[in-house]
C-alpha positions as CSV (number, residue, x, y, z in Angstrom):
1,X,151.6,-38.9,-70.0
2,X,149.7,-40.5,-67.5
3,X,148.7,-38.0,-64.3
4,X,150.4,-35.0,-66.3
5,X,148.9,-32.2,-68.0
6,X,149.8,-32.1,-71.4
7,X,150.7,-28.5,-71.1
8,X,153.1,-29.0,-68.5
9,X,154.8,-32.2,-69.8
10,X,158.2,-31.4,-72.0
11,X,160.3,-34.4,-73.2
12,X,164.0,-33.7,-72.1
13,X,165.5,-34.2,-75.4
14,X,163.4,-31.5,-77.0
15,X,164.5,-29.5,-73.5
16,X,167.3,-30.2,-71.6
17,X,167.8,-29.4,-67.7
18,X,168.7,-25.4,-67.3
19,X,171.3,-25.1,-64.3
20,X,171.3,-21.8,-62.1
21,X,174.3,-20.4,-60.5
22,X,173.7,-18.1,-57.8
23,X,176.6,-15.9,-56.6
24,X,177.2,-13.3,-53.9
25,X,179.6,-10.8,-54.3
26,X,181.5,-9.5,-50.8
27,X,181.1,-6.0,-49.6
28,X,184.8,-4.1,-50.6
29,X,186.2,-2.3,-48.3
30,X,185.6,1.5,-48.1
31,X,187.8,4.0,-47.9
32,X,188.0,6.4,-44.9
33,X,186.6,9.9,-45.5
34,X,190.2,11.2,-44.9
35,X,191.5,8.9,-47.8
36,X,188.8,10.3,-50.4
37,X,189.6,14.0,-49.2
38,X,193.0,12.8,-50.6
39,X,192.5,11.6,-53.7
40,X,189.7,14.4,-54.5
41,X,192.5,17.4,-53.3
42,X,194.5,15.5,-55.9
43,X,192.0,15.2,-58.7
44,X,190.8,18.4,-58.0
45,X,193.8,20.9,-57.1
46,X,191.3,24.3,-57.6
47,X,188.7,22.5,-55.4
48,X,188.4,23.6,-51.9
49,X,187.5,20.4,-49.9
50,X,187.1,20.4,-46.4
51,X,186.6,17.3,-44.2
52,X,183.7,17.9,-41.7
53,X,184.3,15.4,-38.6
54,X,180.9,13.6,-36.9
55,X,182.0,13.4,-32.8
56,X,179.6,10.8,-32.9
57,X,180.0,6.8,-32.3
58,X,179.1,5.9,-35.9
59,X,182.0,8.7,-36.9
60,X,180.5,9.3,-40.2
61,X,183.0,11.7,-41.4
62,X,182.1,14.3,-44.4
63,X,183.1,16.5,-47.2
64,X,182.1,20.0,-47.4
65,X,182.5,20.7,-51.1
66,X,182.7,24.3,-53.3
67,X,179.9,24.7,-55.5
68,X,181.9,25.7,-58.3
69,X,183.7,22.0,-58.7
70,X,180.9,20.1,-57.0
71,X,179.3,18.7,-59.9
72,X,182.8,17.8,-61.4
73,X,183.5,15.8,-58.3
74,X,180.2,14.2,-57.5
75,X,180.9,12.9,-61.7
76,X,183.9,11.5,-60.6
77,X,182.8,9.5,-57.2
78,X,180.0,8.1,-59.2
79,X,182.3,6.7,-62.2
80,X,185.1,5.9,-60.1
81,X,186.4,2.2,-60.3
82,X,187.3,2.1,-56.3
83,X,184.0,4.1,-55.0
84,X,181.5,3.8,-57.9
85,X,179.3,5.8,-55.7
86,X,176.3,4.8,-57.9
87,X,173.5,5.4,-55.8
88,X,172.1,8.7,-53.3
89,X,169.8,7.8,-50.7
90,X,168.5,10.5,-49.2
91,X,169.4,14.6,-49.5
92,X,168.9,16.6,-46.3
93,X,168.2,20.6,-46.3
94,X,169.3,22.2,-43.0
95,X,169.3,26.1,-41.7
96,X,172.0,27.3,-40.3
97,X,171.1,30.9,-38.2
98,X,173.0,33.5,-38.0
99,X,174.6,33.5,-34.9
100,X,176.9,35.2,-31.9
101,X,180.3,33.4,-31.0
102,X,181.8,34.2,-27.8
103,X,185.4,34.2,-27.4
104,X,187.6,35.1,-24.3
105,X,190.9,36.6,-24.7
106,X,194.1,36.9,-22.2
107,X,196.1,39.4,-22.0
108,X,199.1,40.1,-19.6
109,X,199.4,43.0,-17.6
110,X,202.4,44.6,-15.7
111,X,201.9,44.7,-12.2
112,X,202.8,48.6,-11.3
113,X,203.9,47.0,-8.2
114,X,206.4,44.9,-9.5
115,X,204.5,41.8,-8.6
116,X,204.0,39.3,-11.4
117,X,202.1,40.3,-14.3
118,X,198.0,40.5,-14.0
119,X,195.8,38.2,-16.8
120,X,192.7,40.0,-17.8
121,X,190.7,38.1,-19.4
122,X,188.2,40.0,-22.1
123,X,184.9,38.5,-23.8
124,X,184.7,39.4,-27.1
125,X,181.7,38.8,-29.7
126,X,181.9,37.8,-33.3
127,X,179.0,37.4,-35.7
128,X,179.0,34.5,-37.8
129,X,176.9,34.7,-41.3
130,X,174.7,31.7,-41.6
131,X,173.7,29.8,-45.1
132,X,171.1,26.9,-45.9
133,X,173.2,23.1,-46.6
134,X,172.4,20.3,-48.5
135,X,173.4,17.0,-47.3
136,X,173.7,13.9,-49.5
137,X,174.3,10.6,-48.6
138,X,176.2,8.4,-51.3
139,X,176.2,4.3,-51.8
140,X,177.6,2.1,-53.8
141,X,174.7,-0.9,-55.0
142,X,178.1,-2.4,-57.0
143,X,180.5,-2.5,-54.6
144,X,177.9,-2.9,-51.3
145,X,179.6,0.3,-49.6
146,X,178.5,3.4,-48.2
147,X,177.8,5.8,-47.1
148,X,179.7,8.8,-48.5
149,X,178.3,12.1,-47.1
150,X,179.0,15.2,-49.3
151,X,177.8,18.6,-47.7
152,X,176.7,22.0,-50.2
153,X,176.8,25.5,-48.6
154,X,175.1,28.9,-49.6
155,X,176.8,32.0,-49.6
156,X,174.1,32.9,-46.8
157,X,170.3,32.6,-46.1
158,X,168.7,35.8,-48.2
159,X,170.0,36.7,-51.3
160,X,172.9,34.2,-52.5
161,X,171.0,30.7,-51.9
162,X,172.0,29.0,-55.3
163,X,173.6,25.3,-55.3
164,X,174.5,23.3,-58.0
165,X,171.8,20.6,-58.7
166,X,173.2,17.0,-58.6
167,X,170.2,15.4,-60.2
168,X,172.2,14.9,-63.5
169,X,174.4,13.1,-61.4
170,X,172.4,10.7,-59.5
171,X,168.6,10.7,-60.7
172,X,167.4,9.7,-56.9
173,X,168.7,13.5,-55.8
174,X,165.4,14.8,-57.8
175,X,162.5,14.8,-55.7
176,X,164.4,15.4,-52.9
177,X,165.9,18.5,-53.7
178,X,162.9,19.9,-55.0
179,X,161.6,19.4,-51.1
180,X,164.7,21.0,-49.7
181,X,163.6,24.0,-52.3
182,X,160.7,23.7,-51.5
183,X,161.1,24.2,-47.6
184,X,164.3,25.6,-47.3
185,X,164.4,28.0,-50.3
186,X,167.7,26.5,-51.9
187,X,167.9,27.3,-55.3
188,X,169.5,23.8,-57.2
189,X,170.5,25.3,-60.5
190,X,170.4,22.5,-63.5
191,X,167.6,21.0,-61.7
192,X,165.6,19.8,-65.0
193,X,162.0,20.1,-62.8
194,X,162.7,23.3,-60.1
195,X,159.1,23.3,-58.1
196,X,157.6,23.4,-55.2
197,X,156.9,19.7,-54.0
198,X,154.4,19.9,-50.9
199,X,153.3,23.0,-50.5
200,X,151.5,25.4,-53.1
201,X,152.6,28.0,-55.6
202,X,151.3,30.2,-54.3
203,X,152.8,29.2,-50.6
204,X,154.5,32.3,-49.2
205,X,158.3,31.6,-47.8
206,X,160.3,28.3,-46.9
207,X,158.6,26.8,-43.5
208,X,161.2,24.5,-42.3
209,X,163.3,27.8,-41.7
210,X,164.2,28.3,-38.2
211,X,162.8,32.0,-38.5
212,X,159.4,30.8,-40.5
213,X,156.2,32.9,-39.1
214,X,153.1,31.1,-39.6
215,X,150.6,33.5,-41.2
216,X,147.6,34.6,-39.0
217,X,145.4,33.1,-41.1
218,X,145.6,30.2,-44.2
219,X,143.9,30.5,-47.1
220,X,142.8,26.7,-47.2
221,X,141.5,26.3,-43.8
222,X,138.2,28.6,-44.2
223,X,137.2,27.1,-40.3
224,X,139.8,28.4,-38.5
225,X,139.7,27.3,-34.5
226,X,141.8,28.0,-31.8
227,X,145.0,30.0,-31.9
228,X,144.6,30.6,-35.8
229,X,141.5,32.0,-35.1
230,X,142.9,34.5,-32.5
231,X,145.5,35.5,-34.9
232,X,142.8,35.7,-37.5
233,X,140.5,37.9,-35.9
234,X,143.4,40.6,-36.3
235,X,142.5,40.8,-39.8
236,X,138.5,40.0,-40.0
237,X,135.6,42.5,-40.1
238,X,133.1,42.1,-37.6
239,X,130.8,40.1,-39.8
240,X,133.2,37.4,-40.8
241,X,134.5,37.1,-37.7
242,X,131.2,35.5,-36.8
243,X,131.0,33.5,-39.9
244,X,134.1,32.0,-39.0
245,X,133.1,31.6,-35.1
246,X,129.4,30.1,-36.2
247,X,126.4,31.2,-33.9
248,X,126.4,31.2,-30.3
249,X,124.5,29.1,-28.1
């Protein structure tokens, strides 16, 4: 036992060598966005399934999924043995405006002449409704695959903003959605913990809305400079608004 510390020091036959195997498994093959879509119109007949394509470079192709069968499919790319989808990394909000699409249409005229017919062409104007979305992108940590992107609609932006929460799906979706609530004003229903993550209770409106106001003044800056001020002073008695301005030099 010479130059060892008796601590450290086993004799083999009491313990014998222990031999590690270290293996890495190879990244399997994903299928194409266009391939899923398949298999989910398949799985799901009632579902209403639409494949979203990215013009991009990456081409990251996605499904735009009906609330109603959402969870039912989300289940189902999670469990199944080819995708095993086991993992969401990140869930985006976005706010989608109303807004005005112009069209232009042609139609033929007779020439009273006898000439060849005349195209008018017309613009015409067509309101589309806008909603709030929820993106999610999907990974599989078994299979080294990924990502999946599955997109969630409202019915529009003011009075039908409900989505099915996926947190009982994938555990990650949690936090995040309760931001996208939080900001956006989507309303995940099964969420087990629906509250506002960042900003207040008492926080008035959803500020990453494209049609957010800021308020003239906030309640938690009680030394309000510069343009808050200005817009402050809209709603300050004389006396305050020198309190907030501090004496003159």
């Amino acid at each position: 036992m010479s130059g060892r510390h008796p601590l450290l020091w086993t004799s083999r036959s009491q313990h014998p060598p222990l031999h590690f195997t270290f293996t890495h498994s190879t990244p399997t093959l994903l299928e194409t966005a266009e391939q899923i879509r398949d298999r989910l119109v398949t799985r799901f007949p009632a579902a209403q399934i639409v494949l979203v394509p990215n013009p991009g470079p990456a081409a990251e192709h996605s499904l735009l999924l009906d609330a109603t069968h959402a969870p039912d499919i989300a289940r189902f790319l999670r469990d199944d043995p080819v995708l095993r989808l086991d993992y969401c990394s990140n869930v985006t909000g976005v706010d989608w405006p109303d807004k005005d699409i112009t069209g232009i249409t042609k139609t033929s005229v007779p020439d009273p002449a006898g000439g060849p017919p005349k195209i008018v062409e017309q613009k015409t104007v067509r309101r589309q409704p806008g909603c709030l979305e929820a993106v999610y992108h999907l990974y599989s940590m078994a299979l080294k695959h990924g990502p999946v992107i599955l997109r969630l609609c409202t019915a529009n932006r003011i009075d039908a903003v409900t989505l099915p929460s996926l947190t009982p799906v994938w555990r990650a979706c949690d936090f995040q959605e309760r931001e996208i609530f939080d900001l956006y004003g989507i309303v995940f229903e099964h969420h087990p913990d629906l509250r506002r993550l960042l900003m207040w209770d008492e926080f008035k409106d959803h500020p990453m809305r494209k049609d957010y106001v800021e308020p003239d003044d906030y309640e938690w800056e009680p030394t309000a400079h510069g343009a808050v001020l200005e817009r402050a002073k809209a709603h300050l008695t004389p006396a305050t608004t020198a309190i907030k301005e501090g004496p003159k030099p």
